[in-house]
MIGU-280796 format. One record per residue (C-alpha): residue number from 1; z, y, x; residue in three letters. Coordinates in pm, 1 decimal. Each point is the difference from the previous one (the first is absolute). Layout:
! MIGU-280796
nr=NUM z=Z y=Y x=X rest=ALA
...
***
This chain:
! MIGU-280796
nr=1 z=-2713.6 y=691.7 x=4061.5 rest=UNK
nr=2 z=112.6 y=102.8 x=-297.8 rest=UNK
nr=3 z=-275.7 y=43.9 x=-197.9 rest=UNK
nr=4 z=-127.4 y=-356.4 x=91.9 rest=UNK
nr=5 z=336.7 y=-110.7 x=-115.7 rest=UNK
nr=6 z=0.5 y=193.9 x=-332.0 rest=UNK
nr=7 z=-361.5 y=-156.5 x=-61.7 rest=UNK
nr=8 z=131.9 y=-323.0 x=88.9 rest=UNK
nr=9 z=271.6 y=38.5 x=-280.6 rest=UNK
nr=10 z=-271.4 y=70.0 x=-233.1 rest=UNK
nr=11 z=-209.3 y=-265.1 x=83.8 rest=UNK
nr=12 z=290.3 y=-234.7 x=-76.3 rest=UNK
nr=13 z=102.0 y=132.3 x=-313.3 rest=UNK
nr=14 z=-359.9 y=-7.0 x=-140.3 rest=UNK
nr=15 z=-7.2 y=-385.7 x=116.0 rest=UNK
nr=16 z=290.1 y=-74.0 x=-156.5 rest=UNK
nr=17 z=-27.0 y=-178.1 x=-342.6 rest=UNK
nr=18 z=177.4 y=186.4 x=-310.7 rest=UNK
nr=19 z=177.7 y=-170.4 x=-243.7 rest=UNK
nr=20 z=159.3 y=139.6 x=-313.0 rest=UNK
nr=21 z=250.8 y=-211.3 x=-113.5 rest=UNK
nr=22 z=15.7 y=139.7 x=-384.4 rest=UNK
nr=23 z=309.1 y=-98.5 x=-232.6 rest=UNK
nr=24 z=335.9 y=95.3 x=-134.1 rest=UNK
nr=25 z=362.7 y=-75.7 x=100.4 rest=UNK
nr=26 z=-95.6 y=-321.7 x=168.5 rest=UNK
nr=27 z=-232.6 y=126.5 x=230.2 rest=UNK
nr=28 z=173.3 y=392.4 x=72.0 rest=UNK
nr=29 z=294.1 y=-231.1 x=109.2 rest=UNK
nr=30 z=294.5 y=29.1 x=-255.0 rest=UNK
nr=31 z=356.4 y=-109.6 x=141.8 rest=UNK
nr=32 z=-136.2 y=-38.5 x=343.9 rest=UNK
nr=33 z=203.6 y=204.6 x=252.0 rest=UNK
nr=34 z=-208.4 y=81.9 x=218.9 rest=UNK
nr=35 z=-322.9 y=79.8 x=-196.6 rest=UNK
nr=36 z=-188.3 y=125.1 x=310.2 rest=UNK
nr=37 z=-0.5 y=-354.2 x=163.5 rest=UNK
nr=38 z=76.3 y=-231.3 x=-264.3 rest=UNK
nr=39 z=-228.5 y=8.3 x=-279.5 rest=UNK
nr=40 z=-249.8 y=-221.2 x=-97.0 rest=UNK
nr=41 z=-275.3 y=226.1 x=138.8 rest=UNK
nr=42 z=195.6 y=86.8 x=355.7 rest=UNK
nr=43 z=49.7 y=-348.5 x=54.0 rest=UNK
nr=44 z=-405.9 y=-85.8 x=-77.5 rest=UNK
nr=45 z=-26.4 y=340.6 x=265.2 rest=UNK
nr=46 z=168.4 y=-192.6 x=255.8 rest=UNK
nr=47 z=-152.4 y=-371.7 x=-70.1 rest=UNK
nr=48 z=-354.6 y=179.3 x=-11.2 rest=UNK
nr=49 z=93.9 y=178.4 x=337.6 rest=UNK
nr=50 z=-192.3 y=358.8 x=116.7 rest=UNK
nr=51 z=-412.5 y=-114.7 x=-125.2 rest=UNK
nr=52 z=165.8 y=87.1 x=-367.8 rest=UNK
nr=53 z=154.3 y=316.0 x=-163.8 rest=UNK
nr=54 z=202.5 y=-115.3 x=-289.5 rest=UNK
nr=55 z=148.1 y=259.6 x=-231.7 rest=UNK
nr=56 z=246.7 y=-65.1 x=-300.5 rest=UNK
nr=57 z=-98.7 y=150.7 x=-296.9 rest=UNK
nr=58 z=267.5 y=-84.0 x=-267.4 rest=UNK
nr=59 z=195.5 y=112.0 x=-174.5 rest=UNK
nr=60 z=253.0 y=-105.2 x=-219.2 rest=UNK
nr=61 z=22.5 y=-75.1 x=-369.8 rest=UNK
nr=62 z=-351.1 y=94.3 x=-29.8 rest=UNK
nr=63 z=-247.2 y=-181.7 x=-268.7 rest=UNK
nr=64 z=-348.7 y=-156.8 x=30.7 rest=UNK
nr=65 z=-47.9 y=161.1 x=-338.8 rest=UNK
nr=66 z=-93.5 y=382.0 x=-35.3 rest=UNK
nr=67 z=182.9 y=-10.1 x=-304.4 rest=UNK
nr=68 z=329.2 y=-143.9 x=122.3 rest=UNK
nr=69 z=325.6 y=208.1 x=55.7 rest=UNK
nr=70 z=-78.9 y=28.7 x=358.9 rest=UNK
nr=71 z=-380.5 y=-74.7 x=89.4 rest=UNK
nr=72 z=-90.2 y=-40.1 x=389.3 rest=UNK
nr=73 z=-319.6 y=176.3 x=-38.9 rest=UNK
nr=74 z=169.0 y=342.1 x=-109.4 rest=UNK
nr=75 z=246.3 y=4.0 x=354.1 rest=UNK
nr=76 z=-98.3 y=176.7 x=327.5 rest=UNK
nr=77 z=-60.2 y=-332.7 x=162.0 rest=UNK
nr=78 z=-280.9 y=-54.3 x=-232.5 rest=UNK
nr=79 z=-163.2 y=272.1 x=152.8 rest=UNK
nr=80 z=94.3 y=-45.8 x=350.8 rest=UNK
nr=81 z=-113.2 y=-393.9 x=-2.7 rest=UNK
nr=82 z=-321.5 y=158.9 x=-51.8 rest=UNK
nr=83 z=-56.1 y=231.6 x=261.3 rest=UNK
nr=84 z=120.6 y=-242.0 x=219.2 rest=UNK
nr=85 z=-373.5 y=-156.0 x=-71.7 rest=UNK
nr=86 z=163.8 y=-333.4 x=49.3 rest=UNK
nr=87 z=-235.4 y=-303.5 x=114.4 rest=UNK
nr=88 z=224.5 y=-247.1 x=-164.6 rest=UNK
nr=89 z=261.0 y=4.3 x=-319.7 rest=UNK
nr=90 z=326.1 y=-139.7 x=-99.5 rest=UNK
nr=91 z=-12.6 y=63.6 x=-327.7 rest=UNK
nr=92 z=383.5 y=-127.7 x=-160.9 rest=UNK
nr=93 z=48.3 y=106.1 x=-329.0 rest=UNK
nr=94 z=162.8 y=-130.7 x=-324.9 rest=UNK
nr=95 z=366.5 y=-98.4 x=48.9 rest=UNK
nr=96 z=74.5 y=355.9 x=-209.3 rest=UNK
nr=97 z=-240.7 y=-84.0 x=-250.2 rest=UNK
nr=98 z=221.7 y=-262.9 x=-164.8 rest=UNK
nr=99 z=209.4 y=227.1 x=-79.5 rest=UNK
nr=100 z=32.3 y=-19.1 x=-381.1 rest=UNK
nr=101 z=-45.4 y=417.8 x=-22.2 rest=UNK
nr=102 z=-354.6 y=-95.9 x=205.4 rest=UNK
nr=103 z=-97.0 y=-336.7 x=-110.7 rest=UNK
nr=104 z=-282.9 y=43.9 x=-315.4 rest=UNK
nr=105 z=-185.4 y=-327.1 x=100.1 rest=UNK
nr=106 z=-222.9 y=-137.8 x=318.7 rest=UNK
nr=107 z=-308.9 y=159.4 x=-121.2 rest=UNK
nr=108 z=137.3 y=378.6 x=41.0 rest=UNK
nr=109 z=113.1 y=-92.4 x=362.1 rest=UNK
nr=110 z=-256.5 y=-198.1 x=129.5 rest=UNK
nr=111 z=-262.3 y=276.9 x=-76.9 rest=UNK
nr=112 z=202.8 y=264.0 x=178.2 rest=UNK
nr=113 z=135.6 y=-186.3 x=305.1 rest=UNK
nr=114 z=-406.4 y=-101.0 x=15.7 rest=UNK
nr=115 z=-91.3 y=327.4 x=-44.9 rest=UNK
nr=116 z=247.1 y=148.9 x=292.9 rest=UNK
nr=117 z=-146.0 y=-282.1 x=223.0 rest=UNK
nr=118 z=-358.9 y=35.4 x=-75.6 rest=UNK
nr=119 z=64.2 y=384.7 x=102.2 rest=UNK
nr=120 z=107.6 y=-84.7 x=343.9 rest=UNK
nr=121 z=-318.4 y=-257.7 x=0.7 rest=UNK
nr=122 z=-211.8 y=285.8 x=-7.2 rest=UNK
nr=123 z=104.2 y=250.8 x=240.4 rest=UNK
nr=124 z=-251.8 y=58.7 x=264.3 rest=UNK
nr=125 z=186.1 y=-253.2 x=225.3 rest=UNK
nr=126 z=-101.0 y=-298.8 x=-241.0 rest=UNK
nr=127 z=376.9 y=-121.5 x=71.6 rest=UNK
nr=128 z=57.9 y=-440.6 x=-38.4 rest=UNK
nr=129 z=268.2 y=-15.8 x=-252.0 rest=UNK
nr=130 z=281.1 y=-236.0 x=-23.7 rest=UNK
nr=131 z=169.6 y=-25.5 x=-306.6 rest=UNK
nr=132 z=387.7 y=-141.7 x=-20.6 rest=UNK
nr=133 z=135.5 y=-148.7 x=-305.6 rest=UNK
nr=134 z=346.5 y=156.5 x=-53.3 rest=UNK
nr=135 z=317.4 y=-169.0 x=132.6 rest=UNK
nr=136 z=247.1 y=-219.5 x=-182.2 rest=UNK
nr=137 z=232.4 y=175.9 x=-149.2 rest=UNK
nr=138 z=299.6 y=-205.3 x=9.4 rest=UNK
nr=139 z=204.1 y=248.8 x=-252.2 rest=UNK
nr=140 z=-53.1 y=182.9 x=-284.1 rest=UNK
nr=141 z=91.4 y=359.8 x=197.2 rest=UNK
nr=142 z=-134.6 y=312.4 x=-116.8 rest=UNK
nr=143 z=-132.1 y=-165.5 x=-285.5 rest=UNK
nr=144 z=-272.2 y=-203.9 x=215.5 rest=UNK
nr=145 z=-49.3 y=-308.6 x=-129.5 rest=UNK
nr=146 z=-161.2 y=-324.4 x=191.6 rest=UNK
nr=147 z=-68.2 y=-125.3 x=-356.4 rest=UNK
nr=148 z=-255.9 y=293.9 x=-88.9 rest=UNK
nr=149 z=-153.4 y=-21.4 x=362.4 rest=UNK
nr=150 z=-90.9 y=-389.7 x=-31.9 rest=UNK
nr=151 z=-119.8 y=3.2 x=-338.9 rest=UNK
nr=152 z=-204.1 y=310.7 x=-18.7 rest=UNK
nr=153 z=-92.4 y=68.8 x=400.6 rest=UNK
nr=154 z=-44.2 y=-320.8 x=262.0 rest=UNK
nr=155 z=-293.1 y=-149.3 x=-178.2 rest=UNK
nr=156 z=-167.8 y=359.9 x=-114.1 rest=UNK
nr=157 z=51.3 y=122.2 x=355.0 rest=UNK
nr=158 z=-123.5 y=-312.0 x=170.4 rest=UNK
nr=159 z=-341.2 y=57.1 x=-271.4 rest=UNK
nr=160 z=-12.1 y=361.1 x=125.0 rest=UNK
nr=161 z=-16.7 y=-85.8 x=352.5 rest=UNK
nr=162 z=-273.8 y=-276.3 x=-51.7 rest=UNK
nr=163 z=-194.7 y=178.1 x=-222.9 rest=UNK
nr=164 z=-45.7 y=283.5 x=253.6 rest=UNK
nr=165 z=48.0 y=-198.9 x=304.7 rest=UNK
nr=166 z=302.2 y=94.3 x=91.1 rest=UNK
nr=167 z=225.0 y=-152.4 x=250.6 rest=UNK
nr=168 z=333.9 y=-117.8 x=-150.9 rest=UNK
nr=169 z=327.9 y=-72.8 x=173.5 rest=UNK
nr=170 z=217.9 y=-197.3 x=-261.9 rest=UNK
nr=171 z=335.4 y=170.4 x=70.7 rest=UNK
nr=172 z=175.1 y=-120.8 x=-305.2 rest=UNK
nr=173 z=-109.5 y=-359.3 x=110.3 rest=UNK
nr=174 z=162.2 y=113.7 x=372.1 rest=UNK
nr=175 z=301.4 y=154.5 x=-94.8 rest=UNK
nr=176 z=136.1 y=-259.4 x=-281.1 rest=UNK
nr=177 z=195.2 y=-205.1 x=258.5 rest=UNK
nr=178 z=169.6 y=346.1 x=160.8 rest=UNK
nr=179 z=253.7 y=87.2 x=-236.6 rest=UNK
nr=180 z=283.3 y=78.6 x=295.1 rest=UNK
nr=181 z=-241.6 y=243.5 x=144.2 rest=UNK
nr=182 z=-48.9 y=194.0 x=-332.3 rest=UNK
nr=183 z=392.8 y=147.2 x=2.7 rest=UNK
nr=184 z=-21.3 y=207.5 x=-338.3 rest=UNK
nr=185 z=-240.9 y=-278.8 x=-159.5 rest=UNK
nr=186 z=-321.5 y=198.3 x=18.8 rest=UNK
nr=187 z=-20.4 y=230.5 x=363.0 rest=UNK
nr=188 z=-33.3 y=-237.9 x=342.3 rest=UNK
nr=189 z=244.5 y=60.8 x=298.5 rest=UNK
nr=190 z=-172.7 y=14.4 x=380.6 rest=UNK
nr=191 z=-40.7 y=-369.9 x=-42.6 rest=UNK
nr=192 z=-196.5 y=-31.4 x=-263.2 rest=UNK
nr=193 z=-215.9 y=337.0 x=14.4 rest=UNK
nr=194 z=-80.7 y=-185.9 x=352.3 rest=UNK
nr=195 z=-112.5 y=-321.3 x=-209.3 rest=UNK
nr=196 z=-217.8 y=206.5 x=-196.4 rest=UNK
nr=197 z=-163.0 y=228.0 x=303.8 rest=UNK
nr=198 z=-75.6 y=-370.0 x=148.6 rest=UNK
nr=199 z=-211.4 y=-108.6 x=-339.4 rest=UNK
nr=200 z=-156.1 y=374.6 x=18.0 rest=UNK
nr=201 z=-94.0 y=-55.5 x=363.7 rest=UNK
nr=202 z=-183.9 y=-312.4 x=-32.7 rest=UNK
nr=203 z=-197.9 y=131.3 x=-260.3 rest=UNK
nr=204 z=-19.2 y=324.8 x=161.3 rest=UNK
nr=205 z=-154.7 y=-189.1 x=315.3 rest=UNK
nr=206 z=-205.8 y=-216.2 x=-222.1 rest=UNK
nr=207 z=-203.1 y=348.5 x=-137.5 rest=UNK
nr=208 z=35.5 y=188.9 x=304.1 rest=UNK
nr=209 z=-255.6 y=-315.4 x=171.1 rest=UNK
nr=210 z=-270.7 y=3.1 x=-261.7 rest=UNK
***
């Protein structure tokens, strides 16, 4: 009996579909309480329901760029998201590269945060990748400015994402009209890390189908 159940578990697990959700303070779930429930990625957990394994790989103040003060790709998460051999990514990056101590110019960061995605694209599990465009930032906090991340990343990203066929969720686009669920000006409280898991699931369902 136990044995059959263990195997059971097993079989489940492997059915399940993994999804790395990769970003910084956004997507680890900054200023949320309850980080184990309420972040972006929990919430898409729970909407996705027990076919999906969804695991948060952010972390915060990290940089697209592997030259910035703080770049994703040189944290333990960077690691981990990849022997998770996801079958779908959430790749989130940029909102730190505005930073004026990060920011050299678009063409620095779009080759890197391409070049951390196309590295996912080729593990052995071939994952689909969606690729976010950061979120408004309402304030200039931590010296992240909405200024730099309209004029030098929406229209390079969106590029990116065709060029390689990409999926794109727009989550500047989605999160312009949400200003009292951003409390500090850039991080989003349960309510609005919900509205962003809802744009990630659609999407996520969307890949997941093809």
């Amino acid at each position: 009996m136990f044995i059959a159940l263990a195997m059971m578990c097993v079989a489940s697990a492997l059915a399940q579909v993994r999804v790395a959700c990769i970003g910084n303070s956004i997507t680890y779930g900054h200023g949320i309480e309850d980080r184990e429930h309420d972040t972006y990625p929990a919430q898409l957990q729970r909407m996705l329901g027990d076919g999906y394994k969804v695991e948060n790989f952010g972390v915060s103040s990290t940089t697209a760029q592997k030259q910035g003060d703080f770049p994703w790709v040189s944290t333990e998460q960077y690691k981990q998201a990849k022997a998770f051999m996801p079958q779908i990514c959430v790749i989130k990056l940029g909102t730190n590269d505005s930073k004026p101590q990060n920011w050299v110019g678009t063409e620095r960061f779009i080759n890197d945060l391409e070049s951390i995605t196309k590295e996912f694209e080729a593990l052995p599990t071939h994952p689909k990748i969606i690729v976010c465009l950061p979120a408004t930032a309402f304030e200039v906090r931590w010296s992240i400015r909405d200024s730099v991340i309209v004029a030098g990343m929406l229209k390079p990203i969106k590029q990116m994402a065709k060029r390689n066929k990409w999926r794109l969720i727009d989550l500047h686009k989605a999160t312009t009209k949400l200003r009292e669920h951003f409390p500090d000006g850039i991080h989003p409280d349960v309510q609005g890390a919900g509205l962003i898991a809802e744009k990630v699931k659609k999407e996520v369902l969307k890949v997941a189908s093809k």
